[in-house]
mmCIF file of the C-alpha atoms, coordinates in Angstrom:
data_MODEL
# 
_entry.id   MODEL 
# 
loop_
_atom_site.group_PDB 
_atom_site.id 
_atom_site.type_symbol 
_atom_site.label_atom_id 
_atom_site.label_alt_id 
_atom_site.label_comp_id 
_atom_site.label_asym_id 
_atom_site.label_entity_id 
_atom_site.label_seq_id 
_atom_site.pdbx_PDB_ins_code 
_atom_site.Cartn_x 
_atom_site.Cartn_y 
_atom_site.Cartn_z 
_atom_site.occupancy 
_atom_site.B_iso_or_equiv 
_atom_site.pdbx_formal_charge 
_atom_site.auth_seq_id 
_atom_site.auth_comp_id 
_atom_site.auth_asym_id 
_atom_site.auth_atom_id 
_atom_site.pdbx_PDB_model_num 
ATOM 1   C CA . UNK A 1 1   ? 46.125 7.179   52.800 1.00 0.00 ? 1   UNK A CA 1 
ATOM 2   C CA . UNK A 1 2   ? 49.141 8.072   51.162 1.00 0.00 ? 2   UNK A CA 1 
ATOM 3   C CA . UNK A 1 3   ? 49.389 11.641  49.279 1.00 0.00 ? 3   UNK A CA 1 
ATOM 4   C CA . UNK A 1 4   ? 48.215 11.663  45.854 1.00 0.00 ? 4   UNK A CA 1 
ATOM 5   C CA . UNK A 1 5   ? 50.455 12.993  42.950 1.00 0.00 ? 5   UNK A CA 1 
ATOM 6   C CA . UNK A 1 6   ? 48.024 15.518  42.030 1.00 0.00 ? 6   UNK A CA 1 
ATOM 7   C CA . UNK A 1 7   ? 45.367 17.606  44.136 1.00 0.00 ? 7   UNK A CA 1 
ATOM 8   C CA . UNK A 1 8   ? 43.657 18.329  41.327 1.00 0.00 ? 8   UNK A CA 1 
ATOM 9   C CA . UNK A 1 9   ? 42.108 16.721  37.889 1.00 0.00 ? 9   UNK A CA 1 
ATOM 10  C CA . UNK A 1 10  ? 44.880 17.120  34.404 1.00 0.00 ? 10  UNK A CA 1 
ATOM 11  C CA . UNK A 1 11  ? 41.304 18.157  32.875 1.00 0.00 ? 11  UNK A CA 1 
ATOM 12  C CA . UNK A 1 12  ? 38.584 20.070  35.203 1.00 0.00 ? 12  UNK A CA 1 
ATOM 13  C CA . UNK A 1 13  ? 35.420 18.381  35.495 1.00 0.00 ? 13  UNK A CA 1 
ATOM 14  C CA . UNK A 1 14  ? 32.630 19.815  33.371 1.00 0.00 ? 14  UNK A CA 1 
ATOM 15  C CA . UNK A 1 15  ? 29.497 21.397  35.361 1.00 0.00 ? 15  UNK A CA 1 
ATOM 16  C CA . UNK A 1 16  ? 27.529 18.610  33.902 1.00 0.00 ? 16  UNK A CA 1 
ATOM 17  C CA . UNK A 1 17  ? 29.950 15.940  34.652 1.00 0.00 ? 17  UNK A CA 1 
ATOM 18  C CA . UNK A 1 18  ? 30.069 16.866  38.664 1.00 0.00 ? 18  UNK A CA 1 
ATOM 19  C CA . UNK A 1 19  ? 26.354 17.238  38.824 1.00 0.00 ? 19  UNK A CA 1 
ATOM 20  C CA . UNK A 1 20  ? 25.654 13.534  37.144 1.00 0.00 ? 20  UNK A CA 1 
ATOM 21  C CA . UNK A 1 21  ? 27.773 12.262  40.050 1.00 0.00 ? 21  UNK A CA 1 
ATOM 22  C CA . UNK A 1 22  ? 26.401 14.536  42.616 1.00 0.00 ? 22  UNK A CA 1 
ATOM 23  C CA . UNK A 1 23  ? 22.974 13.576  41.464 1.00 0.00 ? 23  UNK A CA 1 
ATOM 24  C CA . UNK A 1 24  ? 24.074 9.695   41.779 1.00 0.00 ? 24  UNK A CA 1 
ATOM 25  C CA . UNK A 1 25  ? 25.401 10.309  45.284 1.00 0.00 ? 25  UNK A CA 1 
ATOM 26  C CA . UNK A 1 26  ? 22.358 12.127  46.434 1.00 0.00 ? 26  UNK A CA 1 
ATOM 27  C CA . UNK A 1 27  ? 20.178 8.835   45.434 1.00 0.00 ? 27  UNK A CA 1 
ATOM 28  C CA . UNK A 1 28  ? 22.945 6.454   47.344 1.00 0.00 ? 28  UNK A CA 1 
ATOM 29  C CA . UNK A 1 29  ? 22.578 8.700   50.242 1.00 0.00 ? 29  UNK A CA 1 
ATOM 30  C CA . UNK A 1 30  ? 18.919 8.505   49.926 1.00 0.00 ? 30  UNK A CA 1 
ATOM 31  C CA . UNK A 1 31  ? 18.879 4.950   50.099 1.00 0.00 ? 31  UNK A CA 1 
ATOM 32  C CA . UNK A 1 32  ? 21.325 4.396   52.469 1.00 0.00 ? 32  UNK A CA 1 
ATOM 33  C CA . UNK A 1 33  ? 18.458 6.163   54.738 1.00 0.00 ? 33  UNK A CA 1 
ATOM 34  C CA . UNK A 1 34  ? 16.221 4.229   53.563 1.00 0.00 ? 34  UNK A CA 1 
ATOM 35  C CA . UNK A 1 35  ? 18.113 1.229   55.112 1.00 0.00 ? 35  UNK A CA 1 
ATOM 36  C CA . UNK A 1 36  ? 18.137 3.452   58.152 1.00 0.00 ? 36  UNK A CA 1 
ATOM 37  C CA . UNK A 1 37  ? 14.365 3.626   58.435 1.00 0.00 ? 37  UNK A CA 1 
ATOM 38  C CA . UNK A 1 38  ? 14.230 -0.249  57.523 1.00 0.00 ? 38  UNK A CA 1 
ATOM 39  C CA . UNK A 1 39  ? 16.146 -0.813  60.062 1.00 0.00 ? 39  UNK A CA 1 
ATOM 40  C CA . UNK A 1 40  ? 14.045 1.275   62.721 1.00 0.00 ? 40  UNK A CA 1 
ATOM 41  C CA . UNK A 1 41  ? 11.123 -0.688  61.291 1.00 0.00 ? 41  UNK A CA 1 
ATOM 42  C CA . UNK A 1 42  ? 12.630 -3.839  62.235 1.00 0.00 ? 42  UNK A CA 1 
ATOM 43  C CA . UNK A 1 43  ? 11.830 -4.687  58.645 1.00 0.00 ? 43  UNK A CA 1 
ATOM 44  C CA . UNK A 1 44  ? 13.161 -8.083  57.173 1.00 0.00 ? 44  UNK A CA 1 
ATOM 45  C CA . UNK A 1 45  ? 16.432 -9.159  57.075 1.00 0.00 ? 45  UNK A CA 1 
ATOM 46  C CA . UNK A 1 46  ? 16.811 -10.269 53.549 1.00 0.00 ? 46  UNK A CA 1 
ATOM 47  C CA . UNK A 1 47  ? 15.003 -7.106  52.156 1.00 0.00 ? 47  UNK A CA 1 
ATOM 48  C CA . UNK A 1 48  ? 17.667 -4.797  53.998 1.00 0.00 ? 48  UNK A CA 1 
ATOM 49  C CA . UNK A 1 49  ? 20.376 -6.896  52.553 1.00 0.00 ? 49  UNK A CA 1 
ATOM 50  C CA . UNK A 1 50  ? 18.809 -6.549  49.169 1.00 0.00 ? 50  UNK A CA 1 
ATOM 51  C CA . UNK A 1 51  ? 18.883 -2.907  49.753 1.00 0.00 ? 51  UNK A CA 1 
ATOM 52  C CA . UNK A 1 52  ? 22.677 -2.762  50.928 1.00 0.00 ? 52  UNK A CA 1 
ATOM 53  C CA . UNK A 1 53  ? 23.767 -5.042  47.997 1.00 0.00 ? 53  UNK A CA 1 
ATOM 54  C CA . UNK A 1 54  ? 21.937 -2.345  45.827 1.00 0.00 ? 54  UNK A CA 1 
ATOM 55  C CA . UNK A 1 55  ? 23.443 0.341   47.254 1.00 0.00 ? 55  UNK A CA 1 
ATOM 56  C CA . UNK A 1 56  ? 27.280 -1.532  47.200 1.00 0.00 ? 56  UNK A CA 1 
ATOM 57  C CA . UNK A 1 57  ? 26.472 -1.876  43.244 1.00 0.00 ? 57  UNK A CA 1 
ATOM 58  C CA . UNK A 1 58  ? 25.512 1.900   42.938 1.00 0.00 ? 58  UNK A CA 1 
ATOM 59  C CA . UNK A 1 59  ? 28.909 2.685   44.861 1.00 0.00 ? 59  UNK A CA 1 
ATOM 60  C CA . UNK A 1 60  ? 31.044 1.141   42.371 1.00 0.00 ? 60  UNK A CA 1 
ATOM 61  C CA . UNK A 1 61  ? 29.367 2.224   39.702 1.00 0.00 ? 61  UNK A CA 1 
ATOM 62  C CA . UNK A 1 62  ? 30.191 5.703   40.617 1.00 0.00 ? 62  UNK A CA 1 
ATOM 63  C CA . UNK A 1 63  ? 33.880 4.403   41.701 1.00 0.00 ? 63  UNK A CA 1 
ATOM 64  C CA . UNK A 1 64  ? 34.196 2.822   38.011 1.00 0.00 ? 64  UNK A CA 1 
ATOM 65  C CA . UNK A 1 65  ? 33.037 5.915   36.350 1.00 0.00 ? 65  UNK A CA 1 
ATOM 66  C CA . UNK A 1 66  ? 35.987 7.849   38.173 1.00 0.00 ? 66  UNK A CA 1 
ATOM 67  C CA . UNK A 1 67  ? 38.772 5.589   37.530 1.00 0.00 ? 67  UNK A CA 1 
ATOM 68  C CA . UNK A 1 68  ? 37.549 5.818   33.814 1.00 0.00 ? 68  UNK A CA 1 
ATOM 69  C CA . UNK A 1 69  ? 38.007 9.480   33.769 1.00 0.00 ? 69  UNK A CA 1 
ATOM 70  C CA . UNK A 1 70  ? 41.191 9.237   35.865 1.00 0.00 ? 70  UNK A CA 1 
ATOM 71  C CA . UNK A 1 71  ? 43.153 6.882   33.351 1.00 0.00 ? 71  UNK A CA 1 
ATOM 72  C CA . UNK A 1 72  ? 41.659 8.599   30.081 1.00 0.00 ? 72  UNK A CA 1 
ATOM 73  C CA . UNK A 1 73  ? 42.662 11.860  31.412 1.00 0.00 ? 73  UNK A CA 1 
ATOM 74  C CA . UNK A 1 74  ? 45.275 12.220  34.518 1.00 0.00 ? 74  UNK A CA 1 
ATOM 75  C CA . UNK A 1 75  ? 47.241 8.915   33.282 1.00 0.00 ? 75  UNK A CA 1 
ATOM 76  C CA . UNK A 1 76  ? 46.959 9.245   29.605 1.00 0.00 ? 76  UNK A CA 1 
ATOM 77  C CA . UNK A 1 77  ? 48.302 12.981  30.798 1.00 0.00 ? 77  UNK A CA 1 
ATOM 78  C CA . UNK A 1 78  ? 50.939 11.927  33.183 1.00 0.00 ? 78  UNK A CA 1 
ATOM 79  C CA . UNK A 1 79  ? 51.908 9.204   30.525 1.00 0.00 ? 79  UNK A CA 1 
ATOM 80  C CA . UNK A 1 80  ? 52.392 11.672  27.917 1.00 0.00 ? 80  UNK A CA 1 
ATOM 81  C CA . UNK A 1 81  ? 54.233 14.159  29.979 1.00 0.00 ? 81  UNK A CA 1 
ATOM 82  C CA . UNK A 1 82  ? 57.056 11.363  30.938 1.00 0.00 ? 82  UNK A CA 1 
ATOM 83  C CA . UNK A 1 83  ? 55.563 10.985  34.878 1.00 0.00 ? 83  UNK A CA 1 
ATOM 84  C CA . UNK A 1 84  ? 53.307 7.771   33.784 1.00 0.00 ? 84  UNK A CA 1 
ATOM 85  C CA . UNK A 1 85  ? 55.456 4.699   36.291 1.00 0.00 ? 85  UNK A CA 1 
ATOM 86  C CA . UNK A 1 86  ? 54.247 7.061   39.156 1.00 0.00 ? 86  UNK A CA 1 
ATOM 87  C CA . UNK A 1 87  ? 50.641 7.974   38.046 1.00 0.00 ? 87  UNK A CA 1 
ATOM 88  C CA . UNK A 1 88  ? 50.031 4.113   37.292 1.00 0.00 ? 88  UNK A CA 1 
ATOM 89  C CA . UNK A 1 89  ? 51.638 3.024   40.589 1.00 0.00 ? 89  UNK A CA 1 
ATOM 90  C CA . UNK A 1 90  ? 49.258 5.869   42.013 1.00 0.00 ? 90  UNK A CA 1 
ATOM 91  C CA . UNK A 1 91  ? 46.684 4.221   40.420 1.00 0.00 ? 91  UNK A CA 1 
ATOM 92  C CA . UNK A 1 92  ? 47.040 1.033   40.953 1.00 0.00 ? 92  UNK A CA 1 
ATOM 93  C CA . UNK A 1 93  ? 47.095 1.024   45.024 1.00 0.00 ? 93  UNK A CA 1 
ATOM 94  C CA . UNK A 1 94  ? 43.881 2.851   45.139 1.00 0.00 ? 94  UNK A CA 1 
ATOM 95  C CA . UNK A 1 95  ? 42.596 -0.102  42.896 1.00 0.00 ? 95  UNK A CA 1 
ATOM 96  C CA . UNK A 1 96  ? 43.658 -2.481  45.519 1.00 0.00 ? 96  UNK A CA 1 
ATOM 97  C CA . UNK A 1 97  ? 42.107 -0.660  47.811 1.00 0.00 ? 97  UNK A CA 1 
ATOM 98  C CA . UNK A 1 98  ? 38.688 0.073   45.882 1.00 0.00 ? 98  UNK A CA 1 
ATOM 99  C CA . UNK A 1 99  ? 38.807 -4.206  45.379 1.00 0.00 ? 99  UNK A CA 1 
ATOM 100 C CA . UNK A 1 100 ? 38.983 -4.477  48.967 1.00 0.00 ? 100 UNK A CA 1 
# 
């Protein structure tokens, strides 16, 4: 992956802000071991793929509520400040890649 323009976010994320997405993470991660014990159960095929298509939709939901905060704060930022072709560029490759 290429380097990013900035290392860190135009606007820190509140304390309540990282531990929403922490929280969300730690109940992907939950069921992605749930999947793992599924699995170990030999359970049904078609219940483990419900599972995985839940956890794909919890994964972008998370990824969605990122790139919201990205363009209404780094862009909008890097916009104002005269550095928005690069910051949208920026943006728009890790798009392609989150479509993949």
């Amino acid at each position: 992956m290429k380097d990013s323009l900035h290392q860190h976010p135009s606007k820190p994320r509140s304390k309540d802000e990282i531990q929403a997405t922490v929280n969300r993470l730690k109940r992907i991660e939950g069921q992605v071991r749930g999947i793992q014990k599924m699995i170990e159960e030999d359970r049904y095929c078609v219940d483990v793929l419900v599972q995985i298509s839940a956890i794909n939709a919890a994964l972008k939901k998370v990824g969605y509520s990122i790139t919201e905060r990205h363009i209404k704060h780094c862009v909008s930022d890097a916009i104002l400040s005269g550095n928005g072709d690069e910051t949208i560029e920026e943006l728009m490759d890790v798009m392609k890649q989150f479509s993949k």
